[in-house]
C-alpha positions in Angstrom: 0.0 0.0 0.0 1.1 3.5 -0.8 -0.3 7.1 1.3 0.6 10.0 -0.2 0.4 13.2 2.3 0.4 16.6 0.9 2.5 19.5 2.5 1.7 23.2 2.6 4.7 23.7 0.5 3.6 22.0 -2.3 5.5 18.5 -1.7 4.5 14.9 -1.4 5.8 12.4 1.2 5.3 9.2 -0.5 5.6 5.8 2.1 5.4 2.4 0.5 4.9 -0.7 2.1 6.0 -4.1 1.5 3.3 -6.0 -0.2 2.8 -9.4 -1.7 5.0 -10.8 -3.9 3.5 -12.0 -7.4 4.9 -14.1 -10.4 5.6 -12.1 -12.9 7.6 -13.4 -16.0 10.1 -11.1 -17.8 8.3 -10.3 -20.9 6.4 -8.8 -18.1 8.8 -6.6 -16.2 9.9 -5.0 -19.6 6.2 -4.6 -20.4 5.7 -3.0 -17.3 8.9 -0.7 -17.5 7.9 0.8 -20.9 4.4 1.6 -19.9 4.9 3.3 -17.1 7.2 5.6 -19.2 4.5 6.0 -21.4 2.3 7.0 -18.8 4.8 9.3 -16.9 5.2 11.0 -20.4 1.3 11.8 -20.8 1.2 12.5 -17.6 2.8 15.5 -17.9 0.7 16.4 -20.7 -2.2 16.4 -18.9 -3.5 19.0 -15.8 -1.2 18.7 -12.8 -2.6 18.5 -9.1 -3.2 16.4 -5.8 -5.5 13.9 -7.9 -3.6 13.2 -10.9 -0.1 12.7 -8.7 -2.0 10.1 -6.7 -2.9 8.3 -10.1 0.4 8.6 -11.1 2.0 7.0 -8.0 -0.7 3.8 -7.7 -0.1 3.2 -11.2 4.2 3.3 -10.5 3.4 1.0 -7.6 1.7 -1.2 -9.0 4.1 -1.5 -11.7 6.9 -2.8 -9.1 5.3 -4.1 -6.2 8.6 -5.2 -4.4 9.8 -2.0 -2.5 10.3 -2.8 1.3 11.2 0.5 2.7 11.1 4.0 2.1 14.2 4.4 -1.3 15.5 6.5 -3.4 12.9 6.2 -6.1 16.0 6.8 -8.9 18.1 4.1 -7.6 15.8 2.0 -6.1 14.1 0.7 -9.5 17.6 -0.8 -10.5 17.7 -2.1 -7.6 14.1 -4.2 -7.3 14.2 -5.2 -10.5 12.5 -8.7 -9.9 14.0 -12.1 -12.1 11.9 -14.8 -13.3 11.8 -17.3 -11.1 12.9 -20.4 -11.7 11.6 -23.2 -14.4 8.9 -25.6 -12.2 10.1 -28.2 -14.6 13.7 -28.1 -14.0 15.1 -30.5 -11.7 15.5 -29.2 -8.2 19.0 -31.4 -6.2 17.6 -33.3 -3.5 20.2 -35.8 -1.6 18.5 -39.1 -2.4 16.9 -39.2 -5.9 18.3 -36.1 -8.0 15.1 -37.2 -10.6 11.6 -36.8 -8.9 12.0 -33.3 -7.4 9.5 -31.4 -6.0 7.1 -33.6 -7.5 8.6 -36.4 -4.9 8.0 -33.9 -2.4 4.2 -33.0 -3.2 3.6 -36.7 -3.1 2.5 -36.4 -7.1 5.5 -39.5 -7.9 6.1 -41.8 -5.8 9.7 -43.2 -4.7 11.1 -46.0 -6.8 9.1 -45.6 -9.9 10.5 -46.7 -13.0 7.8 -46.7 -15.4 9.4 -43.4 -17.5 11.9 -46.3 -18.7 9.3 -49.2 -19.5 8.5 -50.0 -23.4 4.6 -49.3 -22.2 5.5 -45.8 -21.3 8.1 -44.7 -23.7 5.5 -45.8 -27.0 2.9 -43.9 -25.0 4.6 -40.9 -24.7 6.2 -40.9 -28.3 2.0 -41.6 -29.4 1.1 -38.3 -27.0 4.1 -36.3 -28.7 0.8 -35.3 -31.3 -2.1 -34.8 -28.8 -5.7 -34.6 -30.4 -7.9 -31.4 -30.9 -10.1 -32.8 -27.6 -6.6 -32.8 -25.3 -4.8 -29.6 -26.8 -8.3 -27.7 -26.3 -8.6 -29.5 -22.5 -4.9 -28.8 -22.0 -5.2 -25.0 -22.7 -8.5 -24.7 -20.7 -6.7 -25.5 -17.6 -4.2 -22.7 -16.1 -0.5 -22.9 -15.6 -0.9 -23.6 -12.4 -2.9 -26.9 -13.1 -0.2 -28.3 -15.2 2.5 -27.8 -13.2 3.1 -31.3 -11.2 2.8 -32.9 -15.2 5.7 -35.1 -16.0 8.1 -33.3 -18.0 8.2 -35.2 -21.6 11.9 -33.4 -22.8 13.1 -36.0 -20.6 12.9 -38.4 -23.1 14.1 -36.8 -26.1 17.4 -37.9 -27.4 20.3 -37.1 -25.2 22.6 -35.0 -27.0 26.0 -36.5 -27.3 27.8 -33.6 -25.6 25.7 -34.0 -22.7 27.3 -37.6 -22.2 30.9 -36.3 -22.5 29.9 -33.1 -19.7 28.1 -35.3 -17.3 29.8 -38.9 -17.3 33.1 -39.8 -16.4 34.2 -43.8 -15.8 36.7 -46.3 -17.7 33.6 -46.0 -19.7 31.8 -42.8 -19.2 29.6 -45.2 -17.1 29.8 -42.4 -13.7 27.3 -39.4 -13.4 29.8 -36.8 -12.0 28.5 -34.7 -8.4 27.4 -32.1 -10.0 24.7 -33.6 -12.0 20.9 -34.8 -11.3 19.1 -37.9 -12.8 16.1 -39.2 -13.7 15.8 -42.4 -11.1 16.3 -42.6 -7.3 20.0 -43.0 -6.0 19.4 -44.3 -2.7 17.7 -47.8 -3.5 18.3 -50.2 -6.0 17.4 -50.1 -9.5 15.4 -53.5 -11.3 17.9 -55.9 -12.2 17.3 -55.6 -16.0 17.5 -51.2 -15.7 20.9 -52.1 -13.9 22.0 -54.8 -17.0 24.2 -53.2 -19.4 25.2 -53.9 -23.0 29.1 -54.1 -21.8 28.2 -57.5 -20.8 29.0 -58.5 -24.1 32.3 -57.5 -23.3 32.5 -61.1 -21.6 31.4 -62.9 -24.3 34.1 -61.1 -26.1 36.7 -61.9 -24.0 36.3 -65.7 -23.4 34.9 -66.6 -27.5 38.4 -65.1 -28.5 40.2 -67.2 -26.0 38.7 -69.8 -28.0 40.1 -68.9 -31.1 43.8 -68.4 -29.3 43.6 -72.0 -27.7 42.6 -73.2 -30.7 45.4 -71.9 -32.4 47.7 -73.1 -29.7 46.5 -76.6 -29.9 46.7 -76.8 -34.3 49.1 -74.3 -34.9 52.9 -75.4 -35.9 54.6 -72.6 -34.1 53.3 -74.1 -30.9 53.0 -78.4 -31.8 56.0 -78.6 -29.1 53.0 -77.7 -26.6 51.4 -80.4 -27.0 48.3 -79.0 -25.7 45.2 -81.0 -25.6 42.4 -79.9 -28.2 39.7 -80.4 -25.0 41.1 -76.8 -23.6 39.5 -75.5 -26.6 36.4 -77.4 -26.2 35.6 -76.3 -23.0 36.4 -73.0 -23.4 34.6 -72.7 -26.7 30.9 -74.4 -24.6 31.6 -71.7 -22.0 31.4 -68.8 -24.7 28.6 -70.3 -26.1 26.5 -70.0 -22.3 27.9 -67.3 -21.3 26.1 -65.6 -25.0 23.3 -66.9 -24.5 22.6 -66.0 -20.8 23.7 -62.7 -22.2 21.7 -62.2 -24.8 18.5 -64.0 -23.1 19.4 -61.3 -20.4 19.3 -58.3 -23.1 16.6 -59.3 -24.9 14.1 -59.2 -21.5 15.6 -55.6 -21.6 14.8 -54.7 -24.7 11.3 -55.7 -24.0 10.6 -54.4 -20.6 12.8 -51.0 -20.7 13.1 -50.0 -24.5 14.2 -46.4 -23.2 17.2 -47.7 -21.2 17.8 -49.3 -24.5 17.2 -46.5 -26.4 19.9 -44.2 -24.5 22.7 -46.9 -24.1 21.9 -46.8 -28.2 22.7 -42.7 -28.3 25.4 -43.2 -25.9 29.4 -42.7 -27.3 30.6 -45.4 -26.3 28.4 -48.3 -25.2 26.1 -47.7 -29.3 30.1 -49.4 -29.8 28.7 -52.2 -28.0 25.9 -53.3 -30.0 28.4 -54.8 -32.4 29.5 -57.1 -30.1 27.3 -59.5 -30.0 27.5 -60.4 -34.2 31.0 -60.1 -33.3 30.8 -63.0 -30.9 29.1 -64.8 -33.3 31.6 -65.0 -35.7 34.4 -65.5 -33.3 32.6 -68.9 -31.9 32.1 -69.8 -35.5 35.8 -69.7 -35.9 37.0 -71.1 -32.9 34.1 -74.2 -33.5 35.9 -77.2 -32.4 36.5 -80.1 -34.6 35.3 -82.4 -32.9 31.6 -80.7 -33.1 31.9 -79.6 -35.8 34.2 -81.7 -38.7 32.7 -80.5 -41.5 33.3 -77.1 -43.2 31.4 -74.2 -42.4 28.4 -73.0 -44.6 28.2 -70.3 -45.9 24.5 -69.1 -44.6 26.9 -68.8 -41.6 28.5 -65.8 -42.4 25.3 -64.2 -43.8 23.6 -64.7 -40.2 25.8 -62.8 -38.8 27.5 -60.4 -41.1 24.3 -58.9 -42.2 23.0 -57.9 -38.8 26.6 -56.5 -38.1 26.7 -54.6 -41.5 22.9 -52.9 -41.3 24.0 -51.8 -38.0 27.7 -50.3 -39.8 26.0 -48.7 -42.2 23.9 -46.5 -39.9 26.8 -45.6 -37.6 29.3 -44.9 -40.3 26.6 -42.7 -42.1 26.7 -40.5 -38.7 30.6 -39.9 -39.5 30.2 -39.0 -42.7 27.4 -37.2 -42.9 28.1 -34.9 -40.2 26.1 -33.5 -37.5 25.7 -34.0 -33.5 27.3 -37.6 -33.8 30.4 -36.9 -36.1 33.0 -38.9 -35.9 35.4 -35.6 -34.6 32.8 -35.8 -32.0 31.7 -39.7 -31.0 35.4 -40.8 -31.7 36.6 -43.0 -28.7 39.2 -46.1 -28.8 35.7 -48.2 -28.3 34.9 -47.1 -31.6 37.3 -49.5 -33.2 34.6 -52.2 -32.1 32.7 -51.2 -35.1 35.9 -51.2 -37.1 37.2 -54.8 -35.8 34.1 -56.7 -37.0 34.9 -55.7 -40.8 38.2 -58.1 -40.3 36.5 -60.7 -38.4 33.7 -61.0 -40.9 36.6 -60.9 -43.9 38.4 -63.9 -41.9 35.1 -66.2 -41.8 34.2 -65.0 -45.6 37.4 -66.4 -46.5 37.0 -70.0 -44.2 33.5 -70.3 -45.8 35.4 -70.0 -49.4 33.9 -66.5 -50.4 37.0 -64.5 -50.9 35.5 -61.7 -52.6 33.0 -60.5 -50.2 36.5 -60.9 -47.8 38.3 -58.6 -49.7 35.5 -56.3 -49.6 34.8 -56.2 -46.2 38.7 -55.7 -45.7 38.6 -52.8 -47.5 36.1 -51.2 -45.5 37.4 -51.9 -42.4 41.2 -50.7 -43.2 39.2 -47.5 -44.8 37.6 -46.3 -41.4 40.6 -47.5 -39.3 42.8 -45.3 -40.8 40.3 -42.4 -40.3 39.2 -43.5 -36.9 43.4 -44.0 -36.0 44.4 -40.9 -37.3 41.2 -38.9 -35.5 41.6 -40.6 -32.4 45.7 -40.1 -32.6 45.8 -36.3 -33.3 42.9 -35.1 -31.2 41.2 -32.4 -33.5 40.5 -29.2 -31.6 37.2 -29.5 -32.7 36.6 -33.1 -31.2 35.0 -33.6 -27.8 37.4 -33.5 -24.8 38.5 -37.5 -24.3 38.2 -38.0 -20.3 40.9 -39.3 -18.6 39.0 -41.9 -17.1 38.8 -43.3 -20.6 42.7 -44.5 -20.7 42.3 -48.3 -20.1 39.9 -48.6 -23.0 43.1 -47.6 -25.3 44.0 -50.9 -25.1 41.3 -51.4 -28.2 44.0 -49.2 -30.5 45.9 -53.2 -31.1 42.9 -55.0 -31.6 42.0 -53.8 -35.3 45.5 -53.8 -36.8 46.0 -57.0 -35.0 42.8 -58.2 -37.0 43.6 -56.7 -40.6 46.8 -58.9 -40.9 44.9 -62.2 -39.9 42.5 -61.5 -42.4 44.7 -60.4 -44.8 46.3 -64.0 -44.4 43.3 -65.8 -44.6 42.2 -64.5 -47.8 45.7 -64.7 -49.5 47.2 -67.6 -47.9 50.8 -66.0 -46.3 52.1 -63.5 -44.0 53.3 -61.4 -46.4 54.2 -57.4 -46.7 50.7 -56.1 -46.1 49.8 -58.6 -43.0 53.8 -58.1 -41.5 52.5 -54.1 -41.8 49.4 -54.1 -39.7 50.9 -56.4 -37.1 54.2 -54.7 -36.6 51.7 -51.9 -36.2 49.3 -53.2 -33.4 52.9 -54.9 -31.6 54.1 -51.6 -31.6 50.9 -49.9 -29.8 50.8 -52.3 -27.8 54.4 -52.6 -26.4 53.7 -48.4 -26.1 50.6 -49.1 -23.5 52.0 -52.1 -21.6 54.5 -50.1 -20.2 53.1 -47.5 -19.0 51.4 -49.2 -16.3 50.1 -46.2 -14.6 48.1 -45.4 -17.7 45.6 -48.1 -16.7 45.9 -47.8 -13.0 43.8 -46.7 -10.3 40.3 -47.9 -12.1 37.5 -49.7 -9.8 36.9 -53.0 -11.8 33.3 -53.3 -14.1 32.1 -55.4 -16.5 33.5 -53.1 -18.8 37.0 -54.5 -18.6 35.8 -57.5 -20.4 36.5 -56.0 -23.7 39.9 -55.0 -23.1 41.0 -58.6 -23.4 40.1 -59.3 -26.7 42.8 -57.2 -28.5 45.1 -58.6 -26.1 44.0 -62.0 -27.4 43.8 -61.1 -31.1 47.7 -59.9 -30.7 48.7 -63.0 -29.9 47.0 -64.6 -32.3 48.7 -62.7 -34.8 51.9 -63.5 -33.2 51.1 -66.9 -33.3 50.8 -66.8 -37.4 53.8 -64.2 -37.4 55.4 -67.4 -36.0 54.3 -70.1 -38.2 55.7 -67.7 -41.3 59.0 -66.3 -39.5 59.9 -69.5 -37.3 62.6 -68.9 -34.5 62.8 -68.7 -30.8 62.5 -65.3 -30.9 59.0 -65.0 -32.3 57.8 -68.0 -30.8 58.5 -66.8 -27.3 56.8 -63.5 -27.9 54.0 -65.8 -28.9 54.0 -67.7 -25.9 54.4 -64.5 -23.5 51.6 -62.7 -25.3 48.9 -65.7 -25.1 50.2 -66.3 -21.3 49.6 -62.7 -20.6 46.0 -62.9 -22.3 45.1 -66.0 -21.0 46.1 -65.0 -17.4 44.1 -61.5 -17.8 40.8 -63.4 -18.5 41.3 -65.8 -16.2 41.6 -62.8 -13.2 39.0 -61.2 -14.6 36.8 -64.6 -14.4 37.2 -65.0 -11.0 36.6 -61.1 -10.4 33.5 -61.3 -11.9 32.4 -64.6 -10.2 33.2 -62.5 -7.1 31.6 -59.4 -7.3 28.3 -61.2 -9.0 27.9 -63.9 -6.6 29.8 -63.1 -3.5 29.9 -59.2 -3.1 26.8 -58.5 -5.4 28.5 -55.8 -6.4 28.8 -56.6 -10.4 25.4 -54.7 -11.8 25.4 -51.2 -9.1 22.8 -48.8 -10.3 23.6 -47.9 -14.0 23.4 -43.7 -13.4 24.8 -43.3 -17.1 21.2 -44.0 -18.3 19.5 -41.5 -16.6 20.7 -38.3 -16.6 19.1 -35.3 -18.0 18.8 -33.6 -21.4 19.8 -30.4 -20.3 22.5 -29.3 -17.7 21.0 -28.4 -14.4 20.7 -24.4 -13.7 21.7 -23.4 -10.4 19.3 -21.6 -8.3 19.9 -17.5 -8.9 21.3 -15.0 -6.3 18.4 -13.8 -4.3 17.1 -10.4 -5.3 17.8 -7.2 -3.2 14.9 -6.2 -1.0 13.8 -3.2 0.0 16.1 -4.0 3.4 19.0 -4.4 1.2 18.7 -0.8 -0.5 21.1 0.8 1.6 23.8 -1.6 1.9 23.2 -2.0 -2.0 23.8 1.4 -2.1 27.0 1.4 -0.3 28.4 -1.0 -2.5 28.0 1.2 -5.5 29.5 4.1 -4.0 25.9 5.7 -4.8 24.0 8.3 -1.5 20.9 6.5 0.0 18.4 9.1 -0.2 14.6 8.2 1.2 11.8 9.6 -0.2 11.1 12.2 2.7 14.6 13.4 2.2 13.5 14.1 -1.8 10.7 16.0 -1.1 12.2 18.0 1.6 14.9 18.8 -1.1 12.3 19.7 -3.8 10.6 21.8 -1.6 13.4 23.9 -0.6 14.5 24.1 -4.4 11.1 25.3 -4.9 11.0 28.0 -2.3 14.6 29.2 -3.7 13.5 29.7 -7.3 9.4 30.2 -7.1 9.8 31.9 -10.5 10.3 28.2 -12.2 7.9 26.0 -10.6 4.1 26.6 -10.5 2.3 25.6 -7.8 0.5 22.6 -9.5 3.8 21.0 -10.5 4.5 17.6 -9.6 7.0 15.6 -7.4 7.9 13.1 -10.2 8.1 16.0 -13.0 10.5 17.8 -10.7 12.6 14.6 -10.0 13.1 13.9 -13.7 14.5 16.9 -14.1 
């Protein structure tokens, strides 16, 4: 409330109260702002007296209704200057579940609900993304206020890939960093199939190519002084095969029951890498088949099970690094990234052993053809690229595994180690000599399923140095064969018992997989508060400006007016003397 007393001299005292605060939006303010300066101006137009400057003061106060005290009406409508408050739909922190918000609070969502992420509610949501003349009309009848404990539905737009690189961190980007909210509760645990991830494929990975390497161990010349038993291979090879299918049994529930989980481990930068690994599998259990299963060649309806899936998939993600955009290769790249690159040589290598050397040599070409972009971007580090974490190192280990590849397949479609195979291995020995000594590189790393996939290129190295030995025999190169397979074989088997561990013993294998769920956007922190009227003076201190009340104004213009009469009438008004 505002009082406006007159004095004999002509003045005004003007006292305003502290009233109610009201939402006003900024469009607002400005709106406000410009017409009261459209009003001050025809104000002055107009006949001047008590009336009219009691008009003209309700109508400034109701234009800012946030003075506290008695101000400075110059400095004082810098100062209260209200912001927009703050989205309702943005994400407020909370301690246990950075995802339900005041909503959680208001009762509106209750705690441990994961429907946002079931197939049922995501198809739902995409079918409401066009809502129907009867809803839109229904939905604008009802006021702001009404729709304000609504589910936000950006939530399940596509994630940007930036946002993944900003708010994860991890061996592989699998951590939501403290600064960040999600989507789900934190202080419970998630369904099991929310918390299964597609790295779990890294096992298969790891244990279908130590198929292939005892395999070669058991058939191969460079190594017949082993005399190892082909059983080892056997055993090894049924594992694989249970381990997939448990895997992919596992997966499968997933994709049915939380297609949106899927969805973002799809648009993530490194685990979309993933969903390679499974045709990738494939393939390496139909090389590694043992004999005695399976004595006759392999069929060619084989390789097109598995290599069409796997190149569908290629074409789609190499058409996102080439044709530009969000998901660029200067901006996905990551050493998972040669998983999509590796398959091309494993798919050459059972083209060949089904007896289809051209489709090899096609497939070969391919997969050299993006290495070398995908080596080159991933070597160099374009300024343009997204900042690699650091947290990334151990997964540089997949740097050996496609060079290691491309010289196996090169000798299985041409029948020698020659120039071009001797190239690509020296290559992947060389990278990964480079990494194996620097130990602290890979050091310091809580163990995940994720690991899984960095023994494969370990395995395919020594592979290829098992066939660099059959071509170059000596002691030289089959030692370095032995060493290399020891070292693989010894990594899968710690990583075996690890993961027995943690899955059956600890529980700790699937914790609750954060990367999933955070948010499209970055979360705003709250503003500054606004100066009150309480703060006026102290604001004014800080700026070196003189507090000056209201009373004190008037008292001024009144003793301006007494000194020059001549220049002021007596009708004139407060406000038109101020402006002057």
């Amino acid at each position: 409330m505002s009082d406006s007393t007159a004095y004999p001299s002509g003045g005004h005292f003007v006292d305003i109260h502290e009233v109610e605060e009201e939402e006003e939006d900024e469009d607002a303010d400005a709106d406000g702002i410009t017409e009261m300066g459209d009003k001050a101006g025809q104000s002055d137009k107009r006949a001047s007296g008590p009336n009219t400057r009691a008009v003209r003061l309700r109508e400034m106060k109701r234009t800012y209704k946030g003075f506290g005290r008695q101000m400075s009406l110059e400095t004082g409508f810098s100062a209260m200057n209200k912001e927009k408050k703050a989205d309702k739909r943005s994400l407020v922190r909370s301690g246990r579940s950075l995802g339900v918000g005041e909503r959680a609070a208001s009762g509106e969502m209750k705690k441990g609900d994961f429907s946002r992420f079931m197939t049922k509610s995501s198809l739902s949501k995409q079918n409401s993304l066009i809502p129907m003349k009867k809803e839109r009309a229904e939905g604008e009848a009802h006021s702001p206020e009404d729709r304000e404990g609504a589910p936000d539905e950006s939530i399940n737009r596509s994630v940007p890939v930036g946002r993944y690189f900003a708010a994860l961190r991890g061996p592989e980007l699998d951590e939501v960093k403290d600064s960040e909210d999600i989507l789900l509760p934190k202080d419970e645990k998630w369904p099991f199939l929310l918390r299964f991830p597609i790295g779990c494929f890294g096992i298969c990975l790891g244990l279908s190519s130590q198929a292939i390497l005892w395999r070669a161990l058991a058939t191969s010349p460079a190594t017949k002084f082993l005399h190892i038993p082909p059983y080892i291979n056997l055993v090894i090879w049924l594992l694989a095969v249970s381990v997939l299918l448990l895997v992919s049994l596992t997966y499968t529930l997933k994709f049915i029951f939380y297609f949106e989980a899927v969805r973002r481990e799809y648009f993530h930068p490194v685990r979309v890498n993933f969903f390679f690994a499974p045709w990738v599998v494939c393939m390496f259990l139909a090389l590694s088949a043992p004999p005695v299963l399976f004595p006759e060649p392999l069929h060619p309806a084989i390789w097109c099970a598995f290599m069409i899936p796997y190149f569908i998939l290629e074409l789609k993600i190499y058409g996102q690094w080439l044709s530009g955009g969000k998901r660029r290769l200067c901006k996905v790249a990551n050493p998972s990234s040669h998983l999509s690159v590796v398959g091309n040589f494993v798919g050459a290598i059972l083209a060949a052993r089904v007896g289809w050397l051209e489709p090899a040599k096609f497939l070969w070409a391919v997969g050299f053809a993006h290495y070398m972009v995908l080596f080159v971007t991933l070597y160099q580090r374009l300024p343009t690229s997204e900042a690699l974490p650091k947290e990334l190192h151990p997964v540089y280990s997949m740097f050996i595994a496609a060079p290691s590849a491309a010289s196996l397949a090169w000798e299985a479609i041409y029948g020698e180690f020659d120039g071009m195979s001797r190239n690509c291995y020296f290559t992947a020995l060389f990278l990964y000599i480079s990494l194996v000594v620097r130990i602290s590189f890979f050091w310091g790393f809580k163990f995940s399923v994720a690991w899984w996939s960095y023994t494969f290129p370990m395995t395919t190295v020594s592979i290829a140095t098992i066939k660099y030995a059959e071509h170059v025999p000596s002691g030289l190169s089959k030692g370095l064969a032995l060493s290399l397979a020891a070292m693989s074989s010894t990594m899968v088997s710690v990583l075996l018992v690890s993961t027995l561990l943690h899955g059956f013993v600890w529980r700790t294998l699937f914790p609750n997989d954060l990367a999933i769920a955070i948010t499209e956007k970055r979360h705003v922190k709250d503003k500054k508060p606004i100066k009150r009227g309480y703060d006026i003076r102290r604001w004014a201190k800080e700026t070196h400006l003189p507090f000056v009340s209201s009373s004190d104004k008037v008292r001024d213009v009144d003793d301006e007016k007494a000194a020059r009469p001549q220049e002021f009438g007596s009708g004139t008004s407060v406000n038109s003397i101020l402006r002057r």
